[in-house]
C-alpha positions in Angstrom: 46.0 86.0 57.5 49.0 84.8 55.0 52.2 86.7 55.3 51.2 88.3 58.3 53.8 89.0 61.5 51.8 89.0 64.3 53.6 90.1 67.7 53.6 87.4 70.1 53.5 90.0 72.9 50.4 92.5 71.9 50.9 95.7 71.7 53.4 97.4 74.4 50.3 98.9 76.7 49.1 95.4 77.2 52.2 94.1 77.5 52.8 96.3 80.0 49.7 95.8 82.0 50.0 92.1 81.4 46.3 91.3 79.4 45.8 89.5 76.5 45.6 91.2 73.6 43.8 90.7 70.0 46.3 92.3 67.5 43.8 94.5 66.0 44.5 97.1 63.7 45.4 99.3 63.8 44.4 99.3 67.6 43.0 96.7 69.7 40.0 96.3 71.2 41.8 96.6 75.0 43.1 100.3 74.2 39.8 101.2 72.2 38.2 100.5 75.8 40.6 101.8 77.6 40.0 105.0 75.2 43.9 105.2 74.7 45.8 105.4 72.0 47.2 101.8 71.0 51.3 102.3 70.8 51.3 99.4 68.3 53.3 96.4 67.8 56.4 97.5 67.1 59.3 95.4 68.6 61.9 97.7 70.3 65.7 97.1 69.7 68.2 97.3 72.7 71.9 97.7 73.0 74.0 94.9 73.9 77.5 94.7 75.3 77.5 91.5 76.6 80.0 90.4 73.6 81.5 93.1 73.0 85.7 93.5 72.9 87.7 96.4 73.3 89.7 97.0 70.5 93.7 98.3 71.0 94.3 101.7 70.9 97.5 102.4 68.9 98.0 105.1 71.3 98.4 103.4 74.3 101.2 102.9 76.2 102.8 99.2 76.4 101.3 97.2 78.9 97.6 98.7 78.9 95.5 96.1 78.6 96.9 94.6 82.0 96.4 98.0 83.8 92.6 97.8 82.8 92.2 94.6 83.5 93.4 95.4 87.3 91.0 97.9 87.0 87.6 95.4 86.2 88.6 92.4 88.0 89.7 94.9 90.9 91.8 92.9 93.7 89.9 89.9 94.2 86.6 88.6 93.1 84.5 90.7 95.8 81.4 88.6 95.1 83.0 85.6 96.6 83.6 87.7 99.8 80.5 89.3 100.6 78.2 87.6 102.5 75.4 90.7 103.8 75.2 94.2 103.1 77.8 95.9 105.4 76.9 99.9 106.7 79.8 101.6 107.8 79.1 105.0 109.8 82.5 107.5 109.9 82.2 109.9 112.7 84.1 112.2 110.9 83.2 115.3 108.4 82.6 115.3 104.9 84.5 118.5 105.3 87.2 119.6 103.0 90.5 118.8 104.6 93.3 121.0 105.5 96.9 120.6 106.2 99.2 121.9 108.7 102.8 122.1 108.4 103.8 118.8 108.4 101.7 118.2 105.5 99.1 115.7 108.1 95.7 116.4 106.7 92.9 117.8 109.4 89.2 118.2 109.2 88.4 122.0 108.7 86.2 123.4 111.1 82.3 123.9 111.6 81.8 120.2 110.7 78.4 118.7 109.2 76.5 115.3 110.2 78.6 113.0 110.4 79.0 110.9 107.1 76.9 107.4 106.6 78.2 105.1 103.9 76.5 102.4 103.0 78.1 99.9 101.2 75.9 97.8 98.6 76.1 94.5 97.6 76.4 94.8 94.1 78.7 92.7 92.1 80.4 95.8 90.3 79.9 98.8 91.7 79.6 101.9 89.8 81.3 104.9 90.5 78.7 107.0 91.1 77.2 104.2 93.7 80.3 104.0 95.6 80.1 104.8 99.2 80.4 108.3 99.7 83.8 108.0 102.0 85.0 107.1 98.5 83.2 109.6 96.7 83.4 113.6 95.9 79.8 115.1 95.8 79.3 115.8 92.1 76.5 118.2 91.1 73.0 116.2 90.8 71.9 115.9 87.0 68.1 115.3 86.1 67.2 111.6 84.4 67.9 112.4 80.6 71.3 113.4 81.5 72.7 110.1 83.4 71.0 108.0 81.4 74.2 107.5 78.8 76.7 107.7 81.5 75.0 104.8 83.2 75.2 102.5 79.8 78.5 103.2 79.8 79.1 101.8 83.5 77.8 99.0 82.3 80.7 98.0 80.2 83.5 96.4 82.5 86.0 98.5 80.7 83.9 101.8 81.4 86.3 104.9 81.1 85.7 107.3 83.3 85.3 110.8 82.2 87.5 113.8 83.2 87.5 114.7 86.6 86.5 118.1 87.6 89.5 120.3 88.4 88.5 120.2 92.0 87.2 117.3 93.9 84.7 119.1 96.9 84.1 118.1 100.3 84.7 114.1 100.4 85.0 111.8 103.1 87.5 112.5 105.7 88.4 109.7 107.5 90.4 107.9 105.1 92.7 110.6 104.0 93.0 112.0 107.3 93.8 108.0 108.4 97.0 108.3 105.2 98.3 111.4 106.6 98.7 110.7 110.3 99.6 107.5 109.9 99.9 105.3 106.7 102.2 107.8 104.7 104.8 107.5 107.8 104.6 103.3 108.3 105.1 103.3 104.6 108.4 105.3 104.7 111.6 104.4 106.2 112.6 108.4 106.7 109.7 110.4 107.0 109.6 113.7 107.4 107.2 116.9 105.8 110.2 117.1 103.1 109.3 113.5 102.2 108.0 114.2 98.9 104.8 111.8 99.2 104.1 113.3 102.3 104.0 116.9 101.2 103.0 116.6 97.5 100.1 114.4 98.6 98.7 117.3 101.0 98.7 119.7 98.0 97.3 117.5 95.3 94.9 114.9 96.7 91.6 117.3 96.9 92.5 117.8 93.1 93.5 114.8 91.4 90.5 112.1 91.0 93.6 109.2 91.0 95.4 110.5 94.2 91.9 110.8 95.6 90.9 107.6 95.5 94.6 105.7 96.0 95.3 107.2 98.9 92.0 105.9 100.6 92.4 102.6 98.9 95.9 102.5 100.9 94.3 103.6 103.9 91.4 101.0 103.7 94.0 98.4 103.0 95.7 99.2 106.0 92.9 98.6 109.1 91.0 96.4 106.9 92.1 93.3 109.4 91.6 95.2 112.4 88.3 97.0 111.0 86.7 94.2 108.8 83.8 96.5 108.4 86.4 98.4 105.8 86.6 95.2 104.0 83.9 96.3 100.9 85.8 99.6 100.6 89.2 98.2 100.8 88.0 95.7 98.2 86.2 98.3 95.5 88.6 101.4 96.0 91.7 100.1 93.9 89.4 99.6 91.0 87.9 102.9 91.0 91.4 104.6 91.2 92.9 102.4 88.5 89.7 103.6 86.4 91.1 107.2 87.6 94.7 106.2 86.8 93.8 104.8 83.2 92.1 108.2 82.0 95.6 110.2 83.4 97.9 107.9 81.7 95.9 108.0 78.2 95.4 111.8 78.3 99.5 111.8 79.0 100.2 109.5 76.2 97.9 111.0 74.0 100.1 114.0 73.2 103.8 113.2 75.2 105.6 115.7 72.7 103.6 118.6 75.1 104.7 117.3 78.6 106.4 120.2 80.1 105.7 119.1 84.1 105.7 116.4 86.0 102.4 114.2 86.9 103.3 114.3 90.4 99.6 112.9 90.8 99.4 110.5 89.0 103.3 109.1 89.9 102.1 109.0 93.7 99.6 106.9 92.8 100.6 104.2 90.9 103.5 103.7 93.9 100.6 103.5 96.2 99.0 100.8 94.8 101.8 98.6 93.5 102.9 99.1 97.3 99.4 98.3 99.0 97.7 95.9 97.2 99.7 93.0 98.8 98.3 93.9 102.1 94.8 92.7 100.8 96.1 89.7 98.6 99.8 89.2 99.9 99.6 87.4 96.1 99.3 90.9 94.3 103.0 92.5 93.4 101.8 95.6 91.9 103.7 95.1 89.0 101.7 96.4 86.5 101.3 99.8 88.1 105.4 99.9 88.0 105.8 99.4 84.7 103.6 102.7 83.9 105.9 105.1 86.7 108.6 103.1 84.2 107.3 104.5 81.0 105.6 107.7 82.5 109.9 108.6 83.6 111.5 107.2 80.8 109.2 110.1 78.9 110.0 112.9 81.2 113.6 111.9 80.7 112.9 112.2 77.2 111.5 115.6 77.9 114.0 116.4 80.9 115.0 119.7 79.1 111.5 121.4 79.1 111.0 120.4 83.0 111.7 123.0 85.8 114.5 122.2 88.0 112.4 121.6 91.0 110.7 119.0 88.6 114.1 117.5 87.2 115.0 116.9 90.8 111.7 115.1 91.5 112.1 112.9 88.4 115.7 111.7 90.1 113.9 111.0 93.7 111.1 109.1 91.8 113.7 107.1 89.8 115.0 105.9 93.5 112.0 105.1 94.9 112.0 102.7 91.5 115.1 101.4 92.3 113.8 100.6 95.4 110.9 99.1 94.4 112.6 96.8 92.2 114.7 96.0 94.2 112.0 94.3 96.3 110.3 92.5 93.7 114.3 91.5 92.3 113.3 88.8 95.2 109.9 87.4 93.5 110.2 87.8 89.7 112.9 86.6 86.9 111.3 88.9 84.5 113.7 91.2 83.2 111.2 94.1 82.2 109.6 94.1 85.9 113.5 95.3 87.2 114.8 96.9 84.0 115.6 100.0 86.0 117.7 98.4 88.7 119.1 96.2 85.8 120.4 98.8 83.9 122.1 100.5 86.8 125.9 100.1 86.9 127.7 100.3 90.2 130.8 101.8 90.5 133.3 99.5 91.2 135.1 101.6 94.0 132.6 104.0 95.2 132.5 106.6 96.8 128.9 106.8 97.6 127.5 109.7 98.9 125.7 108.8 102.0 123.1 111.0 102.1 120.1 110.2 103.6 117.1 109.4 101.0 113.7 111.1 102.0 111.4 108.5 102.0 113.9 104.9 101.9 116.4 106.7 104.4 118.8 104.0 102.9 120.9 105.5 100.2 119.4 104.0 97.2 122.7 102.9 96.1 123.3 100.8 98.7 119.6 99.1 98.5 120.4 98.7 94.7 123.4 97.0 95.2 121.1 94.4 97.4 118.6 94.2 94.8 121.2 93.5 91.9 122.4 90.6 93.9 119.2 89.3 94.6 118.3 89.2 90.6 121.4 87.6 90.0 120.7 84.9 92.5 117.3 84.0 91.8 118.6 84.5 87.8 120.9 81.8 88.7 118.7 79.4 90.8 116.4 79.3 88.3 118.9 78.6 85.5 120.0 75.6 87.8 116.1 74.6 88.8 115.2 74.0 85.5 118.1 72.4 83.7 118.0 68.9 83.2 121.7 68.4 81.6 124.4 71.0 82.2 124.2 72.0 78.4 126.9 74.3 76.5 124.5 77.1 77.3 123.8 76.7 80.8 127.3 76.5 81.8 128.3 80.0 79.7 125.4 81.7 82.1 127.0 79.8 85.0 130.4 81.4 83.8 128.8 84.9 83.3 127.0 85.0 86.6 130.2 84.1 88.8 132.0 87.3 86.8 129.1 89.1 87.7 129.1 88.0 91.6 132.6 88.8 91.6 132.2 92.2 90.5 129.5 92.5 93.0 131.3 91.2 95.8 134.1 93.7 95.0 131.9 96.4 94.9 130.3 95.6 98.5 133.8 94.9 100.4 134.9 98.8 99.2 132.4 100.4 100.5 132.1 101.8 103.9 128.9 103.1 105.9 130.4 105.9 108.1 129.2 105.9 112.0 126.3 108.3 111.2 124.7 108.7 107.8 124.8 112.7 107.0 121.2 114.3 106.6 121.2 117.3 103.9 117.8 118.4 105.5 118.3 118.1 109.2 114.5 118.7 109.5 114.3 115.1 111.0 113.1 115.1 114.6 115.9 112.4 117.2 117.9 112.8 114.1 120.6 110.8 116.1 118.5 107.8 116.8 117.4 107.6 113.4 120.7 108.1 112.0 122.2 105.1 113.6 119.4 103.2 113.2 119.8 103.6 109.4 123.2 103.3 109.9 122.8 99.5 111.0 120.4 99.1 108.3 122.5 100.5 105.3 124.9 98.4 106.7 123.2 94.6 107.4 121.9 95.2 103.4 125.5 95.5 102.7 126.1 92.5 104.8 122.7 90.7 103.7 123.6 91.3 99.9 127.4 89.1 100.5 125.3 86.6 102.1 123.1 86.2 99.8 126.1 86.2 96.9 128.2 83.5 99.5 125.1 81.5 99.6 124.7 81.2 95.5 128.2 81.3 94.6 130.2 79.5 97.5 133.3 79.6 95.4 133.4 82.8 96.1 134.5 82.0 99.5 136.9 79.6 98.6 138.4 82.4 96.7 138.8 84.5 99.3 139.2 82.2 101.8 141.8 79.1 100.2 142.1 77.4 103.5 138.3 77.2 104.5 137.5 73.8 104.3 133.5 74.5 105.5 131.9 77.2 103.0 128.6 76.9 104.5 128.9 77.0 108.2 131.3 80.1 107.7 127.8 82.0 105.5 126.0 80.1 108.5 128.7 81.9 110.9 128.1 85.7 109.1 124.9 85.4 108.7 124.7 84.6 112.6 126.7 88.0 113.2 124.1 89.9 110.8 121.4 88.9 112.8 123.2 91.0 116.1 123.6 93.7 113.7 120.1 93.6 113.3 118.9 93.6 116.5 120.5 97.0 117.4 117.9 98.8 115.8 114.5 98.8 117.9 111.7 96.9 116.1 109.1 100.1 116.2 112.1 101.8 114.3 112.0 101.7 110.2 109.2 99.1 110.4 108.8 99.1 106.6 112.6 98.2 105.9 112.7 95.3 108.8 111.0 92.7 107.5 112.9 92.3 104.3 116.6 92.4 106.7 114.9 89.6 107.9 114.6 87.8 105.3 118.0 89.1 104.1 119.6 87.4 107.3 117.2 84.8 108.1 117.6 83.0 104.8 121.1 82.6 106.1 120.9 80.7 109.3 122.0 76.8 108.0 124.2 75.3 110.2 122.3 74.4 113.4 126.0 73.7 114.8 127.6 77.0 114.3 128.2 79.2 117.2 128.6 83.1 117.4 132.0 82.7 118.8 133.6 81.8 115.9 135.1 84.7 114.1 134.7 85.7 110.3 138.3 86.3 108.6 136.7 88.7 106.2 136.9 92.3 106.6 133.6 93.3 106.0 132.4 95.6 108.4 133.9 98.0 111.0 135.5 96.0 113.8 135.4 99.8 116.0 131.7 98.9 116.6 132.2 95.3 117.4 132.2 96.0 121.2 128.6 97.7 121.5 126.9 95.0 119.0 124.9 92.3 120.2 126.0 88.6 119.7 124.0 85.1 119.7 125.7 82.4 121.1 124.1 79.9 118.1 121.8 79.8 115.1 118.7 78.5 117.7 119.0 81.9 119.1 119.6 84.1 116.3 116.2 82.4 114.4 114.0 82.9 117.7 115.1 86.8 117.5 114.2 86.8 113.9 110.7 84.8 114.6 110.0 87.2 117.4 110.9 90.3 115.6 108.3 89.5 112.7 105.4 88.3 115.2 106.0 92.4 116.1 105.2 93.7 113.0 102.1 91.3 112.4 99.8 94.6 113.7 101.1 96.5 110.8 99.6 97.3 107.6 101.1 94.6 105.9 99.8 91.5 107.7 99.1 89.3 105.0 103.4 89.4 103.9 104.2 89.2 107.2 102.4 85.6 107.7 103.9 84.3 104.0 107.7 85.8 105.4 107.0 83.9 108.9 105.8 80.6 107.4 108.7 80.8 104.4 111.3 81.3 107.1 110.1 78.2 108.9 109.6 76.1 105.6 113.1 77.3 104.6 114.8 76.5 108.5 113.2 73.1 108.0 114.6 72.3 104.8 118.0 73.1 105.6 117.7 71.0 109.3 117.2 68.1 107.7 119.4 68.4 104.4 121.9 65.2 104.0 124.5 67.4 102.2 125.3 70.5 103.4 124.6 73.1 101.3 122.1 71.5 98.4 119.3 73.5 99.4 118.8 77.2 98.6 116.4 79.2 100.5 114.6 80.7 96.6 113.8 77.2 95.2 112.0 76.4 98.6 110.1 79.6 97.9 109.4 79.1 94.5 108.2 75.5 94.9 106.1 76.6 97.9 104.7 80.0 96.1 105.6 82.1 99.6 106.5 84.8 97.2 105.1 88.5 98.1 106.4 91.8 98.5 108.4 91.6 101.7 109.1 95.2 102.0 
């Protein structure tokens, strides 16, 4: 018949049963049989995402986007990784946790079945078909009222809704695996004041972002021993940056009403921009920074509604930034990824106050100093790396960059670690041992950071040393007497610190011919100790002791760093053996042309 649509698919019963079917109307001959009634030929529309593109939210914070993109394209691109469907059975509780006093997290008694979690092989997992170790039990809904939530997964930039105020009985293994043992590699001084330690007891069963970080650390810690972890340790950061996201908009969304601080949420974005190198050593965590950045630079703004306890918490989270920074200072030349440390000004004669910090143990001013010098040498390296003439404006950053070494170098020859760094707390069990341990390490950063300023700026030594004719065997010769420093404190001691003294002191072993007899006419350290300190005859000898000490902490969470540290210490030992002139190569182009660039604390 003219001008009539005909479907090409009959009508949806014989569609659905697969028969050919006449068209009739108004039904056809297949229903008439069938004594149904014929649904028709009406074409259904459906819903398509497939092109769609989130639009900016005027309301979100700077830096957004990048934080939800971590969030869909989670770590790395799990389909590429997953070669059979993996079952992993905890013999542990679902259980809700408790704490004891130390804030380490124990199964409460009268436990269940033990917990099976099998882990699909889906390219994107939902959350509500994540493994249950990563899961709270949510109350069961009937089909009508998951059927929107589940289009909504199927966007890769799926908000999650708001989290229930209480997260009930989830997997145990994980969290109890942070408490006992993750939460104390991952600090230098830990103790139950360390404020990760103790506000993560109290708030993980009730934040949905804390929740889930806290196992992604966990899972990213064993997942090299345990590969069988390996789908967990790969989906987890995902879900809690979906977790994170909602906080950090529902904070944004009205910042004129913060009157506390999102301990929470704070905790969790320094767990993953700490932990996400131990699955992909090429993952900085940057982007989760920048947000503890902006989430303190609003409380500061609001630092007159907060409670004291709180202003005091916004302080210790502004040095673990510092810290932080100061870390990445070593891998990034962007000025916004270490604006904090940045904008710090030393004094230029302390005195500090060396009081030990609760989770670095180092006295954040003395780690800041290190991190300061390390942006300004890799500021200057890459000034010099890509220049191809000296032009007018090259040589004024060369001029302002020696001013600011100087004043740098000032600043570290005036101050003075005492014998044994004061603890306010005393709650710390062999307070002694750790005490001089941190003692050595407060003090080979104080070291490490001139080394690393003698290095850059050699005329610094010709400054303060006229008659030395040889600038680089004398850095050669100090970074030699680091190294002893070093080895005073035991390798199971402040495992999380050691690895970047390392690569502090081992960047500074050159001159192949230097011995540890001769003597550095510097005062930079306290000659009282000189007679208990150990002493390598040569650089051969200082380098094994380095090598050795890192092949120690290759059991440790952060395995993947580790290797990149090891094979960039060797690249870099290379390099400078077979140098013509002495002195042309710097340990940070080597790393940059090479990409060994992690987080190597």
């Amino acid at each position: 018949m003219k001008g009539q649509h005909k479907s090409r698919s009959g009508c949806q019963a014989c569609k659905s049963k697969r028969l050919k079917c006449d068209e009739a109307k108004p039904n056809c001959r297949n229903c008439i049989s069938r004594k149904i009634t014929c649904p028709g030929y009406q074409q259904t529309l459906k819903w398509s995402t497939k092109y769609e593109r989130r639009k900016s939210n005027n309301h979100d914070p700077p830096g957004f986007d990048q934080l939800i993109s971590a969030a869909s394209v989670s770590v790395q691109d799990s389909q590429s990784r997953r070669s059979s469907h993996t079952s992993v059975s905890i013999e542990l509780s679902p259980a809700v946790l408790s704490t004891d006093d130390h804030g380490i997290a124990n199964p409460v008694e009268n436990s269940e079945k033990p917990l099976e979690a099998t882990v699909p092989g889906q390219e994107l997992t939902p959350v509500n078909n994540m493994p249950l170790i990563l899961q709270s039990r949510a109350p069961e809904r009937k089909p009508e009222e998951t059927e929107e939530p589940y289009c909504r997964q199927r966007s890769s930039f799926y908000m999650p809704t708001a989290p229930n105020n209480a997260i009930s009985e989830p997997s145990s293994f994980l969290i109890e695996l942070w408490f006992k043992s993750v939460c104390g590699s991952w600090a230098a001084y830990d103790s139950s004041i360390n404020p990760f330690r103790r506000l993560g007891s109290s708030l993980w069963s009730s934040s949905r972002p804390l929740f889930y970080s806290l196992q992604s650390m966990a899972a990213a810690s064993i997942t090299k021993r345990q590969p069988e972890i390996q789908e967990i340790a790969i989906s987890a950061p995902r879900i809690a940056t979906e977790a994170i996201i909602h906080e950090l908009r529902t904070l944004f969304d009205s910042p004129n009403s913060v009157t506390t601080v999102p301990h929470a949420l704070i905790i969790s974005l320094f767990c993953l921009s700490s932990s996400l190198c131990w699955m992909d050593h090429k993952q900085l965590g940057l982007q989760y920074l920048r947000h503890v950045r902006m989430i303190l630079s609003l409380l500061e703004m609001r630092f007159e509604y907060l409670s004291k306890q709180d202003r005091s918490l916004v302080g210790f989270f502004k040095e673990c930034l510092i810290y932080e920074e100061s870390v990445r200072s070593i891998v990034t030349s962007t000025r916004e990824d270490i604006s904090t440390l940045t904008e710090w000004a030393p004094a230029m004669h302390p005195p500090y106050d060396f009081v030990l910090h609760p989770w670095t143990g180092v006295p954040p001013k003395i780690i800041a100093l290190f991190g300061k010098s390390m942006s300004l040498c890799r500021r200057s390296r890459d000034t010099w790396r890509n220049c191809t003439a000296p032009t007018y404006e090259v040589m004024w950053q060369t001029m302002l960059d020696i001013n600011e070494a100087q004043t740098l170098e000032e600043t570290l020859l005036s101050v003075r670690v005492p014998k044994l760094i004061s603890d306010a707390s005393e709650n710390y069990t062999n307070k002694g041992q750790i005490n001089l341990d941190l003692h050595h390490a407060a003090e080979v950063f104080r070291l490490c950071s001139l080394l690393q300023l003698y290095q850059t700026f050699p005329d610094l030594v010709s400054r303060r040393l006229p008659d030395e004719l040889d600038k680089e065997s004398w850095s050669t010769s100090l970074a030699v007497y680091i190294s002893g420093l070093l080895s005073n404190i035991p390798s199971e001691s402040i495992r999380c610190l050691q690895p970047l003294l390392c690569l502090g002191v081992g960047s500074g072993l050159r001159c192949r011919t230097v011995t540890g007899e001769r003597r550095s006419r510097l005062e930079l350290s306290d000659h009282s100790e000189e007679s208990d300190q150990e002493q390598f005859a040569d650089v051969d000898t200082a380098r094994a002791f380095i090598m050795d000490r890192l092949r120690g902490f290759g059991s440790g969470p952060a395995t993947g760093p580790i290797v990149v540290l090891r094979d960039l210490l060797q690249a870099v030992w290379s390099y400078y053996d077979s140098e013509i002139t002495p002195g042309s190569i710097h340990w940070l182009d080597v790393m940059a042309d090479l990409k060994y660039e992690t987080v190597f604390g």
